[in-house]
N, C-alpha and C positions, 0 to 999 in steps of 0.2 A: 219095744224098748227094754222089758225086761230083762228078754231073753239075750238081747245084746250085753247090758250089766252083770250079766250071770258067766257069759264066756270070755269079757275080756280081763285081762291080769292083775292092772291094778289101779286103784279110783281112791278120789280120796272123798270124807265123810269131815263138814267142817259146820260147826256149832257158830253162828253169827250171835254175838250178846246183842236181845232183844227182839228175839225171834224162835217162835216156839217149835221148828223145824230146824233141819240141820242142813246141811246145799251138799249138794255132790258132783265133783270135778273128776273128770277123767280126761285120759289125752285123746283128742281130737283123730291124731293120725292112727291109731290103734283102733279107734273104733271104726275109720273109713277103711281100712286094712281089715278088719273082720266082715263090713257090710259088702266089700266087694266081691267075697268067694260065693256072694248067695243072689247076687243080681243078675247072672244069668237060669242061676235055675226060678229067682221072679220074673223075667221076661219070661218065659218060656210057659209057666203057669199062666202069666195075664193071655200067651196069646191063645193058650190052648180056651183059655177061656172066654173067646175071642172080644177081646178090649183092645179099641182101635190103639197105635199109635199114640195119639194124643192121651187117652186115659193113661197109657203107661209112662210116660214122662210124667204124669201128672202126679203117677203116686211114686215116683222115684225121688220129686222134689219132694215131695210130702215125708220122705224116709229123711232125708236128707233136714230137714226144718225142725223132722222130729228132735232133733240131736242138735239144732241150729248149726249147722253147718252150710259154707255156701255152697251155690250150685247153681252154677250159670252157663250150664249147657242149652243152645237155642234149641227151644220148642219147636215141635215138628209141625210142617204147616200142614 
């Protein structure tokens, strides 16, 4: 997640009165527009590293939840 907030352009940093953190908003489409130049070279590591299928959906959702964004591609049987 970081390394996502480090490449994308521009987020915002918003102080909620009554909370001793501050929340950060970035655009959604920006960030699925960065994560998609790198999900083929993640398939291509999981298979080398041989993870079936299902594991690999599994942690594409998991990328995808990290950021809550949805993701309702069917699971591979």
């Amino acid at each position: 997640m970081m390394m996502v907030m480090c490449c994308i352009d521009s987020m915002d940093a918003l102080k909620v009165q009554g909370r001793s953190q501050v929340q950060v908003q970035f655009n959604p489409l920006e960030v699925v527009h960065f994560m998609s130049g790198g999900f083929v070279t993640m398939n291509e590591m999981c298979e080398r590293a041989e993870m079936s299928e299902r594991q690999i959906f599994k942690r594409t959702k998991a990328v995808f939840g990290c950021f809550n964004l949805p993701f309702d591609a069917p699971e591979p049987e």
